[in-house]
C-alpha positions as CSV (number, residue, x, y, z in Angstrom):
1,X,48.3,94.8,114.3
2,X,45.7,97.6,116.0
3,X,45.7,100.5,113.7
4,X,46.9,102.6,116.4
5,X,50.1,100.3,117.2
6,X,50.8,101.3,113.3
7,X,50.2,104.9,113.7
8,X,52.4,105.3,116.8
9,X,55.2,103.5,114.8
10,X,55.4,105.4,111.8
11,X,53.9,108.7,112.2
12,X,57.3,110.2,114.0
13,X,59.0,109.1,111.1
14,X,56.8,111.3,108.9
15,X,54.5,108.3,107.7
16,X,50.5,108.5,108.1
17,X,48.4,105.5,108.2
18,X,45.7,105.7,105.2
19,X,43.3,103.4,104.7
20,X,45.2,100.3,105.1
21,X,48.4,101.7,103.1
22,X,51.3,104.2,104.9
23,X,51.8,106.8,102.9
24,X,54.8,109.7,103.1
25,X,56.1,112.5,101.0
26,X,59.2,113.7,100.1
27,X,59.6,117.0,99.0
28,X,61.6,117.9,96.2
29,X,62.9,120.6,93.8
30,X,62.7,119.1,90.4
31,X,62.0,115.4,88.3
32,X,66.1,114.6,88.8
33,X,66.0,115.0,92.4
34,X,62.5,112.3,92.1
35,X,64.0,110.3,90.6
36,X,67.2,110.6,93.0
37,X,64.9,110.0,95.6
38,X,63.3,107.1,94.4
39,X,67.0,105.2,93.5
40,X,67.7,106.0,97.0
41,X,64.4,104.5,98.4
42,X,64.8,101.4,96.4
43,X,68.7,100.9,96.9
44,X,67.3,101.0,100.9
45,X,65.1,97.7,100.2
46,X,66.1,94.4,99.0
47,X,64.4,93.0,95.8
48,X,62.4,90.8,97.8
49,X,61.5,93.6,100.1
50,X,60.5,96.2,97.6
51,X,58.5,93.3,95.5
52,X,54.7,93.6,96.8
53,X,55.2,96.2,99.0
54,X,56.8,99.5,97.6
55,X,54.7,101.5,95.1
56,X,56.2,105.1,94.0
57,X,54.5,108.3,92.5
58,X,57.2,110.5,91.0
59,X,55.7,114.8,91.1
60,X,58.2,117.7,90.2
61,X,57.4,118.8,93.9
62,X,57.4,115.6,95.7
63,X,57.8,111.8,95.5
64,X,54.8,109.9,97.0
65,X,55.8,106.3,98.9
66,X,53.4,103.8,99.9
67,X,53.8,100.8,101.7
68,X,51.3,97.8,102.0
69,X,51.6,94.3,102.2
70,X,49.8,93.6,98.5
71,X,49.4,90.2,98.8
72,X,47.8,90.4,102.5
73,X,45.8,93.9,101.5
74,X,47.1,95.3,104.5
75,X,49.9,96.5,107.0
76,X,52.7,93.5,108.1
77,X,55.2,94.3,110.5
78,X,57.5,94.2,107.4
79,X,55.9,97.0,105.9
80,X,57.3,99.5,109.7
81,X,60.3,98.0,109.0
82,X,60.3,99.1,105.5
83,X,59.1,102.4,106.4
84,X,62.1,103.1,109.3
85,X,64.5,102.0,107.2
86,X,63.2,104.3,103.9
87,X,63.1,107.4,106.1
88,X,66.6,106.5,107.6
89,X,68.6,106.1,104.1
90,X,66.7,109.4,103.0
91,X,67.5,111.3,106.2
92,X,71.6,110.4,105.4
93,X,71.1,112.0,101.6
94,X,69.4,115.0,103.0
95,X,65.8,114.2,102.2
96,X,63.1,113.9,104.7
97,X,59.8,112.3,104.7
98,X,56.8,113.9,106.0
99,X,53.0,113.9,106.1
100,X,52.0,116.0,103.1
101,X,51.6,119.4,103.4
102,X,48.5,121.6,104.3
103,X,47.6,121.9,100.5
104,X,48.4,118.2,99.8
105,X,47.8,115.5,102.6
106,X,48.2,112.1,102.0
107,X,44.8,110.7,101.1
108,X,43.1,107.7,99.3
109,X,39.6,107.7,97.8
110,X,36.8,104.9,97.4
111,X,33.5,105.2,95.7
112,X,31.2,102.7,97.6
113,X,28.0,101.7,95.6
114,X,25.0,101.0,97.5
115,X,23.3,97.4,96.2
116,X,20.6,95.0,97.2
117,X,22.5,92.4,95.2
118,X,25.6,92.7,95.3
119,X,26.8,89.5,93.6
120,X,24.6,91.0,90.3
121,X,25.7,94.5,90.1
122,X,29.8,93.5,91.2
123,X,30.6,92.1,87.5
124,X,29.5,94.8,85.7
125,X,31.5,97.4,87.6
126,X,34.7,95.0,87.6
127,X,33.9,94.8,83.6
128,X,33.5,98.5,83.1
129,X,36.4,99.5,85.3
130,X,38.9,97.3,84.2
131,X,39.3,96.8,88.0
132,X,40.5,93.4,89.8
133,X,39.9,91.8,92.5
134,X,40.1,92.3,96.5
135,X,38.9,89.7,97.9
136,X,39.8,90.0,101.5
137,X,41.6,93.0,102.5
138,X,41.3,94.0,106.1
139,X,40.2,97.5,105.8
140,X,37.5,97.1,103.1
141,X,34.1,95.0,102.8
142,X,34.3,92.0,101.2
143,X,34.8,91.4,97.5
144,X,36.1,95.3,96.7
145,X,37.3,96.4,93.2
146,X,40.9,98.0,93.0
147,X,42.8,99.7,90.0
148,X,45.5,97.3,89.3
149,X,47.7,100.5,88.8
150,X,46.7,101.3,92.2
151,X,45.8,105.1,91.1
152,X,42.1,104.9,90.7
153,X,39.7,105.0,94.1
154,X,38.7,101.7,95.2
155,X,35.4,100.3,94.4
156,X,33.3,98.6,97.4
157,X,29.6,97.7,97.8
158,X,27.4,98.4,100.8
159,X,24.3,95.9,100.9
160,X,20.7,97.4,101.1
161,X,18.5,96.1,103.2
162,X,15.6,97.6,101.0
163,X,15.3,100.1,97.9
164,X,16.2,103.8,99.3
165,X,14.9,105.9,96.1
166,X,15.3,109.1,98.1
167,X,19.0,108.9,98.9
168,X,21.6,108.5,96.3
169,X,23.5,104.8,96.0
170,X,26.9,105.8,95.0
171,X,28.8,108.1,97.6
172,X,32.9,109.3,97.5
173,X,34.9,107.7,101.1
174,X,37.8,110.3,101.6
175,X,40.1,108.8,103.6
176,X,43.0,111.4,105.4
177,X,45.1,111.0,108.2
178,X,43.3,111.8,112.3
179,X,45.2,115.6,111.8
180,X,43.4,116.8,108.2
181,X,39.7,115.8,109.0
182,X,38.5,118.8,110.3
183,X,40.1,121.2,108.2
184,X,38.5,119.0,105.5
185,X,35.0,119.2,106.9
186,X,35.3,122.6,108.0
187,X,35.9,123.3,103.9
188,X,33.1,121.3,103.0
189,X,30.7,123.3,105.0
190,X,31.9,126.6,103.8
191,X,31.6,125.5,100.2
192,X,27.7,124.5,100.5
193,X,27.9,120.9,102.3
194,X,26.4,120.0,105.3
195,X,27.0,117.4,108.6
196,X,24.2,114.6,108.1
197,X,26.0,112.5,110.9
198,X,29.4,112.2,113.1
199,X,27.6,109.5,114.9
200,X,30.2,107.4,113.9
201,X,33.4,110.0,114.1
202,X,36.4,109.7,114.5
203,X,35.9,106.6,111.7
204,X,34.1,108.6,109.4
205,X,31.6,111.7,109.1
206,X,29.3,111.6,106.7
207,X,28.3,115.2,104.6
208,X,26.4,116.1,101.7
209,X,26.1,118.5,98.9
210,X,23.3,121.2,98.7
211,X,21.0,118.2,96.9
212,X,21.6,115.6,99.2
213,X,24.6,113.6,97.1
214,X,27.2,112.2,100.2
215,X,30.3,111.8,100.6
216,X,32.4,111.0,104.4
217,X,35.2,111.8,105.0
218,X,37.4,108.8,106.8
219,X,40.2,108.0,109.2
220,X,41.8,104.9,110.8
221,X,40.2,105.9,114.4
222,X,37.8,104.1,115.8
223,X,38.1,100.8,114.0
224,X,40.2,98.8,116.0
């Protein structure tokens, strides 16, 4: 599916498109009403639906859903399905699921390692992470690292043509939904960063700190 197909389908439901995964927020008043949440969210799914698909992150402010087709590292029509009929069973108990907040967007981060070998510097990183393997997912390089927990950034490698011993080799990929990148950079710059490119926005800009270390910040635009 084009990445915008996804976004129109979910984002009036309150979902955002992130980096391959959709990812809403429920706000809530305490743990109990989390964990009231969640029941609710999973009583909405059938085992088989939940299994690879469903991941939960209980907050005393807010529950955090994401969808994602596991096995397939990416977006199936099952996954808008999913996400319609979460939103729907929540909307009948009262609860509503929405894009984050202004303080807290919905976000994922990778750390992408620059290499000229790739295949010599991967097993040391998957060693020292505890990280497994991604071998194919649609939204990443080949070969990238993930947290098995799915809470730590994903892990990807970017080949080198040649050494570049005046630019760092590791850099941070935020990765918010179309609405929060400019408030995002716009905070970047005021805190010391600066634009080094948006030759390739809306995909990603790419900043850097007052001593050149990068990081971009990401959406699903300009991909498809």
């Amino acid at each position: 599916m084009r990445r915008q197909d996804i976004s129109t389908a979910v984002d009036p439901l309150g979902w955002r498109l992130v980096l391959g995964t959709l990812i809403a927020h429920v706000p809530v008043d305490s743990l109990n009403s989390a964990v009231r949440v969640v029941e609710r969210a999973v009583d909405a799914l059938t085992a088989t639906d939940a299994a690879g698909h469903l991941s939960v992150d209980l907050c005393d402010d807010r529950v955090v859903l994401r969808l994602q087709d596991r096995t397939a590292g990416t977006i199936s029509e099952s996954d808008l399905r999913l996400a319609a009929r979460i939103t729907g069973t929540l909307s009948e108990a009262g609860w509503v699921t929405v894009a984050g907040d202004a303080a807290i967007p919905p976000q994922i981060v990778e750390i992408a390692i620059d290499a000229l070998d790739i295949a010599s510097v991967r097993p040391f990183w998957r060693a020292i992470t505890g990280y497994v393997d991604l071998p194919d997912a649609a939204y990443l390089p080949p070969w990238a690292l993930i947290d098995p927990l799915g809470r730590g950034p994903t892990i990807w490698f970017q080949q080198m043509d040649s050494p570049r011993p005046q630019r760092n080799r590791i850099h941070l990929d935020v990765d918010v939904p179309p609405e929060h990148a400019g408030a995002r950079i716009t905070a970047a710059l005021a805190a010391g960063g600066r634009l080094v490119s948006d030759a390739a926005a809306p995909a990603f800009w790419v900043l850097a700190d007052a001593e050149g270390n990068e990081a971009c910040i990401c959406t699903w635009q300009g991909r498809d």
